[in-house]
C-alpha positions in Angstrom: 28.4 -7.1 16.5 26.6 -8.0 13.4 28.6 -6.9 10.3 25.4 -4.9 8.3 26.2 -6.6 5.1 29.5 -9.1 3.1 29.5 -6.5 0.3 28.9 -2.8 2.0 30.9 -0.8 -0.2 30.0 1.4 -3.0 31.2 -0.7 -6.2 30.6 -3.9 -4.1 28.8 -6.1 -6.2 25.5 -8.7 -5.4 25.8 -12.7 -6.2 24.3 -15.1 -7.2 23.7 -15.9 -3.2 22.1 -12.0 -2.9 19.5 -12.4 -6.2 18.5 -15.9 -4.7 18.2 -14.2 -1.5 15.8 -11.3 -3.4 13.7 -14.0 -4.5 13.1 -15.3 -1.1 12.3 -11.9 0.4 9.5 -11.6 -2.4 7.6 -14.6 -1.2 6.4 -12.8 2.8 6.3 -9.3 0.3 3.8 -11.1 -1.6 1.6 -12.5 0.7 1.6 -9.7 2.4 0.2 -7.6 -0.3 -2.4 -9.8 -1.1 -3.9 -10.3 2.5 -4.9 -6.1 1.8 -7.8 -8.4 -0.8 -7.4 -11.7 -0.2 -11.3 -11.2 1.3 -12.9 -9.5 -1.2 -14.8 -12.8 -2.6 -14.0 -15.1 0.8 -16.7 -12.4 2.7 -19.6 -13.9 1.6 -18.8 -18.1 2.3 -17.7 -16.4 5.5 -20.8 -14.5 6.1 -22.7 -17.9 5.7 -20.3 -20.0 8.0 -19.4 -17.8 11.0 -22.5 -15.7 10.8 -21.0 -12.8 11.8 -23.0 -9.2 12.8 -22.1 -6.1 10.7 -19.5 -4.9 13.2 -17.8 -7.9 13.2 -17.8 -8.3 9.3 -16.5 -4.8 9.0 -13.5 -5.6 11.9 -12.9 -8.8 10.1 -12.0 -7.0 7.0 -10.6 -3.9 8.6 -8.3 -5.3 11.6 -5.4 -6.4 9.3 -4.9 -3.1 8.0 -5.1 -1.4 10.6 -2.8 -3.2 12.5 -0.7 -3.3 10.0 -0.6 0.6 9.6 0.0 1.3 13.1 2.7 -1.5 14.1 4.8 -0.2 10.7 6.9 1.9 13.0 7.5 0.4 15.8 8.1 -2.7 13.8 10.7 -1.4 11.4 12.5 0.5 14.9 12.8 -2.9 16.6 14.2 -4.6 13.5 17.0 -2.3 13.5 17.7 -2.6 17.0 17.2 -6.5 17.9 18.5 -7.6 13.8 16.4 -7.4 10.3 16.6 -11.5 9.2 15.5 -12.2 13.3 12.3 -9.7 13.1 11.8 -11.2 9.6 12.0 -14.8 10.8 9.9 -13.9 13.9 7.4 -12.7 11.6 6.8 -15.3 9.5 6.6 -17.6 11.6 3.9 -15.6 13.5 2.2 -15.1 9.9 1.9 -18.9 9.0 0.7 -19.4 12.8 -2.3 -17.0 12.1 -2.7 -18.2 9.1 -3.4 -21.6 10.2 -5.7 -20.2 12.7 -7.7 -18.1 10.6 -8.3 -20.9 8.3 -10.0 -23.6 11.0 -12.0 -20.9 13.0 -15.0 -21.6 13.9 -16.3 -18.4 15.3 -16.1 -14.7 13.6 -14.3 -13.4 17.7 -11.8 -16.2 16.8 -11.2 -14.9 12.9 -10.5 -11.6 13.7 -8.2 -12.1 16.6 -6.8 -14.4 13.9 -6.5 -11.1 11.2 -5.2 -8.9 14.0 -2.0 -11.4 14.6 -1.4 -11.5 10.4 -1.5 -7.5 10.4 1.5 -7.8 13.1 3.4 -10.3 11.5 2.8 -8.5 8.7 3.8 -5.1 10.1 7.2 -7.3 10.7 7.2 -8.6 7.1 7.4 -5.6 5.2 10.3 -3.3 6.9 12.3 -6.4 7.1 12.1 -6.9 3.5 12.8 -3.8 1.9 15.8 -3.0 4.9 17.5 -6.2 4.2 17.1 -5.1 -0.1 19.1 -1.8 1.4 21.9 -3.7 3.3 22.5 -6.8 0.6 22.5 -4.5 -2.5 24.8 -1.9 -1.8 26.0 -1.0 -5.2 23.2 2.3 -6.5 22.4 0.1 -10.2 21.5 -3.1 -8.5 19.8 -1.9 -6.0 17.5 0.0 -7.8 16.6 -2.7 -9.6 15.8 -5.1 -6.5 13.2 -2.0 -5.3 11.9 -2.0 -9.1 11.3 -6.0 -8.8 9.7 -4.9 -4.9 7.7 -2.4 -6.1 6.0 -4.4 -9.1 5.4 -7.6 -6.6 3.8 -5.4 -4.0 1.7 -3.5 -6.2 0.6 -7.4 -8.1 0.2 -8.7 -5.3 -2.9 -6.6 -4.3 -4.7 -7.2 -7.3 -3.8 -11.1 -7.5 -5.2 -11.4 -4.0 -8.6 -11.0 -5.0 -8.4 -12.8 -8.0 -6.9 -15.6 -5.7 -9.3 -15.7 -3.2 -11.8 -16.1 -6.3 -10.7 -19.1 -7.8 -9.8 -20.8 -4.3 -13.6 -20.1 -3.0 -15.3 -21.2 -6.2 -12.9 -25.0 -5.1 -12.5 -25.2 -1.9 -13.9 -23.9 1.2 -13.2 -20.2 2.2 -10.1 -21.2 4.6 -8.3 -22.3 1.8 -7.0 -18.4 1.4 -5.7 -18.6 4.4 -3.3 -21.9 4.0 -1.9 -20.7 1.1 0.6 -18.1 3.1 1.8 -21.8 4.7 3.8 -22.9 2.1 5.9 -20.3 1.7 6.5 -19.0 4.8 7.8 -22.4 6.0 9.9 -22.2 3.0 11.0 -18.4 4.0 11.4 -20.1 7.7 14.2 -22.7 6.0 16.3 -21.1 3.6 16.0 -17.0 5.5 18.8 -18.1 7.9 20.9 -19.7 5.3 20.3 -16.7 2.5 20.0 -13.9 4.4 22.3 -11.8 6.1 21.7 -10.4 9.6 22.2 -6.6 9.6 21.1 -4.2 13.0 22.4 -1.0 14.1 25.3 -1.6 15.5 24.6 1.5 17.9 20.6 1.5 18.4 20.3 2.8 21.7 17.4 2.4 23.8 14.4 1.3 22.6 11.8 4.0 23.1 8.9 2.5 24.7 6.8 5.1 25.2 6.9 6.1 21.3 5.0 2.5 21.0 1.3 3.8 22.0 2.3 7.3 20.6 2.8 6.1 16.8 0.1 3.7 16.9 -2.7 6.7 18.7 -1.4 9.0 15.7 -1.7 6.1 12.8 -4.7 4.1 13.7 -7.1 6.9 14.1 -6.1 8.9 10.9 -6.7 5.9 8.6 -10.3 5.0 10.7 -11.4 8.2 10.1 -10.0 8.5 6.2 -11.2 5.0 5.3 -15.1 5.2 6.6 -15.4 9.0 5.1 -15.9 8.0 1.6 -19.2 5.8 2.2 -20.2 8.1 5.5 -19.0 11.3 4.6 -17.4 14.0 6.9 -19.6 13.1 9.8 -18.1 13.6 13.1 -17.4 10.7 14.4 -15.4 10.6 11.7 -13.7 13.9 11.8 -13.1 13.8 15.5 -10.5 10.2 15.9 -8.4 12.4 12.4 -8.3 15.0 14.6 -7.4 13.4 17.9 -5.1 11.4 15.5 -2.8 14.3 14.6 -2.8 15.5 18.0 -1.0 12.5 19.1 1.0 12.8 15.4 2.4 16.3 17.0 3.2 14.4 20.3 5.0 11.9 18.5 6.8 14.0 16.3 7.9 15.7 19.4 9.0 13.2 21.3 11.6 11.9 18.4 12.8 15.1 18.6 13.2 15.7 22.4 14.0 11.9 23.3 17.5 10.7 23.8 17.1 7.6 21.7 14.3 8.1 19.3 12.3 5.2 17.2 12.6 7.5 14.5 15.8 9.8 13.9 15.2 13.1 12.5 18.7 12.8 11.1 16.5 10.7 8.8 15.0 14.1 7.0 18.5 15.8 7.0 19.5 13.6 4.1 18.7 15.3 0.9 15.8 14.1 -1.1 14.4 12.0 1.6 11.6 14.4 2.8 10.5 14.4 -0.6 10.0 11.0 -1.3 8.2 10.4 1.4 6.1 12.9 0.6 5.6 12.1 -3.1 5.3 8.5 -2.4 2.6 9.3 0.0 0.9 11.3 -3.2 1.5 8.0 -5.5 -0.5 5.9 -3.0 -3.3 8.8 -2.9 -3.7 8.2 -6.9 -3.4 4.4 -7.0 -6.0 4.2 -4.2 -8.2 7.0 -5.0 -8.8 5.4 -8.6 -9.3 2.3 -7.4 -12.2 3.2 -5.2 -13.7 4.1 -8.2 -12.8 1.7 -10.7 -14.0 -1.6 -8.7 -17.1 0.0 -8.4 -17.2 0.6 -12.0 -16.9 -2.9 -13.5 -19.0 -4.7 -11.2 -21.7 -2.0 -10.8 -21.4 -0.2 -14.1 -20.6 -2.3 -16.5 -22.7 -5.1 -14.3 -19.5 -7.8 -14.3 -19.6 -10.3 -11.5 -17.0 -9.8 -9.1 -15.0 -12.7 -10.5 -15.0 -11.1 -13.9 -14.1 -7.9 -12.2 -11.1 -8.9 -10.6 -9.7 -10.8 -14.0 -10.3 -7.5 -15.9 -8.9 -6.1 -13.4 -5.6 -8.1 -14.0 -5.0 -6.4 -17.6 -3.5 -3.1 -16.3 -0.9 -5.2 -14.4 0.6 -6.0 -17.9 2.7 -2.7 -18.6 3.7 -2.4 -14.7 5.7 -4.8 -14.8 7.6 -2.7 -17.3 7.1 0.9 -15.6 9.7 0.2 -12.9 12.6 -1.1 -14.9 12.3 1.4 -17.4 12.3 4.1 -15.0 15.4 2.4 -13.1 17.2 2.4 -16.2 16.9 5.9 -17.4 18.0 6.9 -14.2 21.0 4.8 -14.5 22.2 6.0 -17.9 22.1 9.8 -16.9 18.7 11.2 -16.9 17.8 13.1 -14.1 16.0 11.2 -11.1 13.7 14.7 -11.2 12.8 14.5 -14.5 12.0 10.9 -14.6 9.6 11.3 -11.7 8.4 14.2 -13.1 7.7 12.0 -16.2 6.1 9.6 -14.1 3.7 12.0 -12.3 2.6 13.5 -15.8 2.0 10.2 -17.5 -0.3 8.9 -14.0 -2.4 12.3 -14.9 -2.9 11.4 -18.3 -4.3 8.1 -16.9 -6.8 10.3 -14.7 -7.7 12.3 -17.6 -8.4 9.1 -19.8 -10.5 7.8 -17.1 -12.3 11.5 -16.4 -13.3 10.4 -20.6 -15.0 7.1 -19.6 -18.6 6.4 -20.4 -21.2 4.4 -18.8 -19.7 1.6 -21.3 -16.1 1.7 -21.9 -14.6 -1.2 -20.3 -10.8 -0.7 -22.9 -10.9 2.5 -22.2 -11.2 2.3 -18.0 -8.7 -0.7 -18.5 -6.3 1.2 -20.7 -7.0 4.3 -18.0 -5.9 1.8 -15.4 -2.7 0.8 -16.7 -1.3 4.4 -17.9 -2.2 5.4 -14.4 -0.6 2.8 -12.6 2.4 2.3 -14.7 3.2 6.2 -13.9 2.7 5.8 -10.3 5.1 2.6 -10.0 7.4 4.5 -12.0 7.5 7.4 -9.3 7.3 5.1 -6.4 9.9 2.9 -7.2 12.1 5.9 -7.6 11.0 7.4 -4.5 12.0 4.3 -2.8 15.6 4.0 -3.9 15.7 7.7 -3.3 15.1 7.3 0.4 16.9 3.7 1.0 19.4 5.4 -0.6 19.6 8.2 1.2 19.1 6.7 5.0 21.9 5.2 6.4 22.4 1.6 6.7 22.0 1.4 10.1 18.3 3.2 10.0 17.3 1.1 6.6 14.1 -0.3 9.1 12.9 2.9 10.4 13.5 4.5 7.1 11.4 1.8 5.4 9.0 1.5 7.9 8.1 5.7 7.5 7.9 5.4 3.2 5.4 2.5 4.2 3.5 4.6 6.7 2.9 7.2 4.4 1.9 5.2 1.5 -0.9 4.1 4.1 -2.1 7.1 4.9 -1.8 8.6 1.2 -4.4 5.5 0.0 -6.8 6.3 2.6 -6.5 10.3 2.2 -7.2 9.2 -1.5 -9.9 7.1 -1.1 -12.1 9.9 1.6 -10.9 13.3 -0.6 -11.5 11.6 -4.2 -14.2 9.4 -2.8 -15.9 12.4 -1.1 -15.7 14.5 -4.5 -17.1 11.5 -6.5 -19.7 10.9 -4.1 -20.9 14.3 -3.8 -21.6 14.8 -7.5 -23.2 11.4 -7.2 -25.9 13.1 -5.2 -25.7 16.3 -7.1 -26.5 14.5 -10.4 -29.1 12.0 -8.8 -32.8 14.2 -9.1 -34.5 14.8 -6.2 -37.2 12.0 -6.8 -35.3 9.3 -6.4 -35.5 7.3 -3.3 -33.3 8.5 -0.3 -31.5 5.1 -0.6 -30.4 5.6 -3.6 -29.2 9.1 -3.1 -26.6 7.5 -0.9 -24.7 5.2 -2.8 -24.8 3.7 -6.8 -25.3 0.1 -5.0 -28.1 1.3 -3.0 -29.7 2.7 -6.2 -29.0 -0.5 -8.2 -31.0 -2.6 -5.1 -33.5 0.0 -5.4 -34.3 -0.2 -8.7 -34.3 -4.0 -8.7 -37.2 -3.8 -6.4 -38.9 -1.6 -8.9 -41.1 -2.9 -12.1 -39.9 -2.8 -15.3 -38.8 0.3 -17.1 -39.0 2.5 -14.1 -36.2 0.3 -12.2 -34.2 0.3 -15.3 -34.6 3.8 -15.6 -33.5 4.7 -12.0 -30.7 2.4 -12.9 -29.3 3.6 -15.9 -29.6 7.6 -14.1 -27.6 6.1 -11.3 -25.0 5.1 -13.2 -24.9 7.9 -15.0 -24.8 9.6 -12.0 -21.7 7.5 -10.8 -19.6 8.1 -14.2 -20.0 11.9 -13.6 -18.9 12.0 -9.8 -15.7 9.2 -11.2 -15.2 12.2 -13.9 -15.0 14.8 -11.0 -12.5 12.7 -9.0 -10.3 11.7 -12.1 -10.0 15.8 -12.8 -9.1 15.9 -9.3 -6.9 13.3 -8.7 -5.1 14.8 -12.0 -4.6 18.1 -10.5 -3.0 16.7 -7.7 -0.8 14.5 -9.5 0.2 18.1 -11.9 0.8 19.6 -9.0 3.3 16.6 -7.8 4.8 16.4 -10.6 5.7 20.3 -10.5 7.3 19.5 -7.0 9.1 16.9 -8.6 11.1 18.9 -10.9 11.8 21.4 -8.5 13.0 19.6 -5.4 14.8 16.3 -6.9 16.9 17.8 -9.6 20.5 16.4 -8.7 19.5 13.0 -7.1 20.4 10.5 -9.2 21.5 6.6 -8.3 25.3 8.1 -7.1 25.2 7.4 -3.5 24.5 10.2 -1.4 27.3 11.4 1.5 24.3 10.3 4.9 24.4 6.7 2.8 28.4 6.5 2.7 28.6 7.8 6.1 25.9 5.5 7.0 27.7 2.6 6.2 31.3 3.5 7.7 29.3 3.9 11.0 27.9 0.5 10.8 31.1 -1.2 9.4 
């Protein structure tokens, strides 16, 4: 049976062979990330080429999230079961297959079947990743500070993928976003089996088929419904797959705890603190996407930047998150209690939703410096909340414990994008008056077309009320999204005092099971 790692002890020490391994574990990470908004300026050259309906635009976007959401799971399960590296490997080289088929196709049935297969290599990617961090950095100091480098390459790599797509559509032609995941997943493909150390459970059990359709019916109509709320609202057809979705959530959850050899263990939530980071990472995606629904919108339709400009602004507030994580990490490891260093983090993400609830219809610095308080306080929190839980879940369950913190963070970004996004849009309508054109009731981009149509100072009029309009519902959702983070941060305090980087008694006994 596959030894889980050459250095599974708790003073065991990483090489030089583990950090170069780390390195090549970022590469699928980062491509990964950045396939979320690789599209955001591809959509139109693809629009022209493939001429695709609305639907089909929409599912060409949408697919590789969702699939990605509901295969996390099932995907981090088998990778304990059948070996971490293998799933990894497998994935990849499904991911640079897609890739290369998404680039050349010539028909928009062909380029979402294309998307679909990324979202489950990708679904294979990102479990793998962070359960191999889990099993090759054993020692509670180093591996925190391989999740700090994982949590600042995921979160960049979401924001370079749109600046990316940008500057390879303005060149080249619009596949060219697509052939850039080649490269290095071939190089992934050649030095992962030399590198990386296979780990599995050395004792999985049976794989748990019919938990399969279960996870996926519970994930995949939650996040439908979440995601289209904010531009629909709380229509029913909305409404109706979330609650179908929890329905099957209840069935699932019952099943792992009635079933002989569950996909997921609820041993998992025995281990202390690992409930709560779920949870509070969940809440940490809720804030970083709930802003962000409201902050693209901002430069480009605000502030009128094109969308290339947007996305390099956009870039600034990356600056001090690469910092956030490490410093966290580090405070941790020289005595400070994990709770209060979460805690920390959740207050100083608020204060980034309270500079942004201060933003005018023209205050670019003051969104951007918004942007990075906020975000540098979430990664703080999540990257604690990660270590917390990979810490906490035994060796042999690093997959399915990775695969649940990665779950949640999906559904907390589209729970933040429909609750913030309804409270912003709401006011929106509030502030708009009632003479306005229906259209641009709806949306701030249906008043800005609007008033283009319109003459002179009666479409810059409509304009500058719709954008007032906008700042004032982004001002309603910042007070929220603040609240919720206060109230997170309260939680904090309360339930992680005493969880520090010592490793916990479910991770030592973890890792005597599997040895």
């Amino acid at each position: 049976m596959t030894n889980p790692t050459s250095n599974d002890s708790p003073g065991g020490r990483a090489g030089r062979r583990e950090w170069t391994a780390l390195c090549v574990l970022m590469l699928p990470l980062l491509l990964v990330s950045m396939d979320v908004s690789v599209l955001y300026f591809a959509i139109p050259a693809i629009s022209a080429d493939l001429e695709p309906s609305g639907t089909q635009q929409l599912w060409i976007f949408d697919i590789y999230a969702f699939v990605l959401a509901g295969l996390l799971m099932t995907m981090g399960s088998l990778g304990d079961r059948i070996g971490r590296r293998r799933l990894l490997l497998i994935g990849a080289a499904a991911f640079g297959a897609a890739s290369l088929v998404a680039a050349y196709a010539n028909s928009a049935e062909t380029l979402i079947a294309a998307r679909a297969v990324l979202g489950i290599g990708g679904a294979t990617l990102m479990p793998s990743t962070m359960a191999l961090l889990r099993t090759m950095f054993t020692h509670p100091a180093e591996r925190a500070k391989a999740i700090g480098i994982w949590s600042g390459v995921m979160t960049g790599g979401i924001a370079l993928g749109s600046v990316l797509s940008g500057v390879l559509v303005q060149y080249f032609w619009w596949g060219s976003v697509f052939l850039v995941n080649l490269p290095a997943m071939a190089l992934l493909l050649l030095l992962g089996p030399v590198l990386l150390p296979e780990s599995r459970n050395p004792e999985p059990g049976r794989f748990d088929l019919l938990s399969v359709p279960l996870s996926m019916a519970a994930v995949l109509p939650v996040v439908y419904g979440l995601k289209e709320i904010p531009s629909e609202g709380w229509h029913p057809r909305y409404v109706v797959p979330i609650t179908v979705g929890l329905l099957f959530a209840a069935l699932f959850v019952y099943r792992q705890r009635t079933a002989a050899s569950p996909m997921i263990s609820p041993a998992l939530f025995r281990g202390r603190g690992f409930a709560p980071a779920v949870v509070l990472n969940l809440v940490s995606a809720l804030a970083m996407m709930g802003s962000a629904f409201f902050t693209t919108q901002y430069l480009q339709m605000v502030l009128d930047k094109s969308a290339m400009e947007a996305a390099l602004w956009a870039l600034l507030p990356s600056v001090p998150i690469g910092m956030a994580a490490p410093a966290a990490t580090a405070l941790v490891q020289r005595g400070v209690d994990r709770a209060y260093v979460v805690t920390a983090g959740f207050a100083v993400a608020a204060a980034g939703y309270g500079m942004l609830a201060l933003a005018g219809t023209d205050s670019l610095w003051l969104l951007l410096a918004a942007c990075g308080v906020l975000a540098s306080g979430i990664v703080m929190v999540m990257s604690q909340m990660t270590d917390l839980a990979m810490g906490t879940a035994p060796v042999e369950q690093a997959g399915a414990a990775s695969s649940l913190l990665e779950t949640g963070q999906e559904f907390g970004g589209a729970l933040g994008m429909a609750v913030l996004g309804s409270i912003g849009t709401a006011l929106y309508r509030h502030e708009m008056p009632a003479s306005a054109p229906a259209e641009a009731h709806e949306t701030l981009g249906g008043a800005l077309a609007v008033a283009g149509r319109l003459p002179g100072r009666t479409g810059d009029a409509l304009a500058a009320t719709a954008r007032e309009a906008f700042t004032t519902g982004m001002h309603g959702a910042a007070i929220a999204g603040a609240a919720v983070l206060v109230l997170a941060a309260v939680a904090s305090a309360v339930t992680l005092r005493g969880t520090g980087t010592r490793r916990t008694p479910a991770a030592t006994a973890g890792m005597e099971t599997a040895a």
